[in-house]
C-alpha positions as CSV (number, residue, x, y, z in Angstrom):
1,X,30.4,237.8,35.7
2,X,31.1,235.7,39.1
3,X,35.0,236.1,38.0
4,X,34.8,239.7,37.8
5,X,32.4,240.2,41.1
6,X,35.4,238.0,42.8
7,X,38.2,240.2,41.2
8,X,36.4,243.7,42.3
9,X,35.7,242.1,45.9
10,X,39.4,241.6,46.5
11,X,40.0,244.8,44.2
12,X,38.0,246.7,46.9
13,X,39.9,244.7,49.8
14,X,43.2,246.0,48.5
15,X,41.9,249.8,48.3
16,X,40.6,249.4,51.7
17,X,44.1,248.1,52.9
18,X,45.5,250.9,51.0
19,X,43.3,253.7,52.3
20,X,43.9,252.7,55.7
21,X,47.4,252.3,55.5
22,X,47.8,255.9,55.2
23,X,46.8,256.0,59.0
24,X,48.3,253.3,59.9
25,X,51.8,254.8,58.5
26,X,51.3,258.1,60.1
27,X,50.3,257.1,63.6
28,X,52.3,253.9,64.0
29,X,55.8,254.6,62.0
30,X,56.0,258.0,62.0
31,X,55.4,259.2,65.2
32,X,57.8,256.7,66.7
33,X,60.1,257.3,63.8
34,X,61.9,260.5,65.6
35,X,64.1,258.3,67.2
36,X,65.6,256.3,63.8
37,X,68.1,258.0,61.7
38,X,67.0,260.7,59.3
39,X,67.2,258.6,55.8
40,X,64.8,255.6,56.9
41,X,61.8,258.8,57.9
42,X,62.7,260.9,55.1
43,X,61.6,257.7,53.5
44,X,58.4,257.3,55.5
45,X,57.7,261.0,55.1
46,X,58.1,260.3,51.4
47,X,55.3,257.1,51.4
48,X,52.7,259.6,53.4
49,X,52.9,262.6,51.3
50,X,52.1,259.8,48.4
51,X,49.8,258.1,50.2
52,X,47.9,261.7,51.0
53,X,47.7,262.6,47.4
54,X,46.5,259.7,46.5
55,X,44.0,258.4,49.3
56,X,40.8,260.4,47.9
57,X,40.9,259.4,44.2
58,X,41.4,255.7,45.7
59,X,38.2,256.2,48.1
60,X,36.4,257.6,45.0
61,X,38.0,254.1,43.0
62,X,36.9,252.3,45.7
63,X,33.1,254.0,46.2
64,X,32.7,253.2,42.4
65,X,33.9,249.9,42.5
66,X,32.3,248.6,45.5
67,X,28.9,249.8,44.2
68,X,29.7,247.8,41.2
69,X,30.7,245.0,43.3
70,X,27.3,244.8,45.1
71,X,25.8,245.0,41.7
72,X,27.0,242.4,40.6
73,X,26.8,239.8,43.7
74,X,23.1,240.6,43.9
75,X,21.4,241.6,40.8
76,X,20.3,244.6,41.6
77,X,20.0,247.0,44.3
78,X,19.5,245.2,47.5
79,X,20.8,246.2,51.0
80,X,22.5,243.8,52.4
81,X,25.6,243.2,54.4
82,X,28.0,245.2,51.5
83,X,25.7,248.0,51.7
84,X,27.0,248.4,55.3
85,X,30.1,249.0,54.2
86,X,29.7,250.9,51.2
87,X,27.7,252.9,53.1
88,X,30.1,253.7,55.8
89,X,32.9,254.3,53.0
90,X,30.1,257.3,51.5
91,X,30.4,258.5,55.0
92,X,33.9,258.9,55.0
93,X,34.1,260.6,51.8
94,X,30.9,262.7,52.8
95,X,33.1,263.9,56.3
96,X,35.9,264.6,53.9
97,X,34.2,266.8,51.7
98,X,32.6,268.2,54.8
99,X,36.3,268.7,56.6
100,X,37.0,270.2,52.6
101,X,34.4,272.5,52.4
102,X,32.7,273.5,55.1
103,X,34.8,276.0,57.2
104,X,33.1,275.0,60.7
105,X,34.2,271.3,60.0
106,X,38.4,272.4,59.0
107,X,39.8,271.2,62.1
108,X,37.1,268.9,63.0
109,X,36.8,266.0,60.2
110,X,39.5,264.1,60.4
111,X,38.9,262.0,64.2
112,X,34.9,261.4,62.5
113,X,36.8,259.8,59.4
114,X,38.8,257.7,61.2
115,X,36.0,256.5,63.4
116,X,33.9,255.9,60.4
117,X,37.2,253.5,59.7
118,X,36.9,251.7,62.2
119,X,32.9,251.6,61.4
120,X,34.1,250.2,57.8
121,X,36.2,247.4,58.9
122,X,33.5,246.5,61.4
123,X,31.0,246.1,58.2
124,X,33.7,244.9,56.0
125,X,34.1,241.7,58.4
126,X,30.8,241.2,59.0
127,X,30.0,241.3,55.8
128,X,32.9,238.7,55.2
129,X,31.1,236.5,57.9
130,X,27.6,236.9,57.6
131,X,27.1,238.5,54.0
132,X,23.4,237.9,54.0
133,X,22.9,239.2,57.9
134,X,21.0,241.8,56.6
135,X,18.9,241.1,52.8
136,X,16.5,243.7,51.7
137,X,15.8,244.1,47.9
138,X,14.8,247.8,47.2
139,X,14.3,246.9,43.1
């Protein structure tokens, strides 16, 4: 059980890299891309559209999984450093499906959810550092 808590913890790492990286792509590469030749950001253009198709069923893989993960590290349902972050990756799908769904939210979503990023790497490294900051068992 403690070799499959490990696995999903770096399994959650990975989708968090992954889930970011669409950001990172777009803002970093892309938008500074204009001034390299057209193959090398047809390329790039290539990796976002995937990485856009993909991103919510890896947040929904990686909601799942980290809830799972936090299962597993403490025995039950406890919040505790790792709730911080699962928590603040259930916001970001929550302002997705807001930005989705709700017409007053269309244009508005998308700054929240990468704030709420930021919030998630915050938790995910304090959680890293201090994973029983916070320790309340709820059952």
């Amino acid at each position: 059980m403690l070799d499959t808590m490990r696995f999903l913890g770096w399994f959650n790492f990975i989708l968090l890299l992954f889930n970011t990286s669409l950001f990172i792509l777009r803002r970093s590469i892309l938008k500074r891309s204009s001034k390299l030749e057209n193959p090398p950001r047809a390329a790039f253009v290539k990796q976002v559209r995937f990485l856009a198709i993909v991103h919510p069923w890896t947040g929904s893989v990686l909601m799942l999984s980290a809830l799972l993960h936090g299962y597993l590290a403490t025995g039950g349902f406890i919040l505790y450093s790792g709730s911080l972050v699962f928590l603040s990756v259930l916001a970001q799908f929550v302002v997705y499906l807001l930005g989705k769904y709700v017409p007053a939210m269309k244009n508005k979503w998308r700054p929240l959810h990468r704030a709420l990023m930021i919030v998630t790497w915050l938790s995910f490294f304090l959680h890293l550092l201090a994973p029983e900051f916070i320790w309340f068992p709820i059952i």
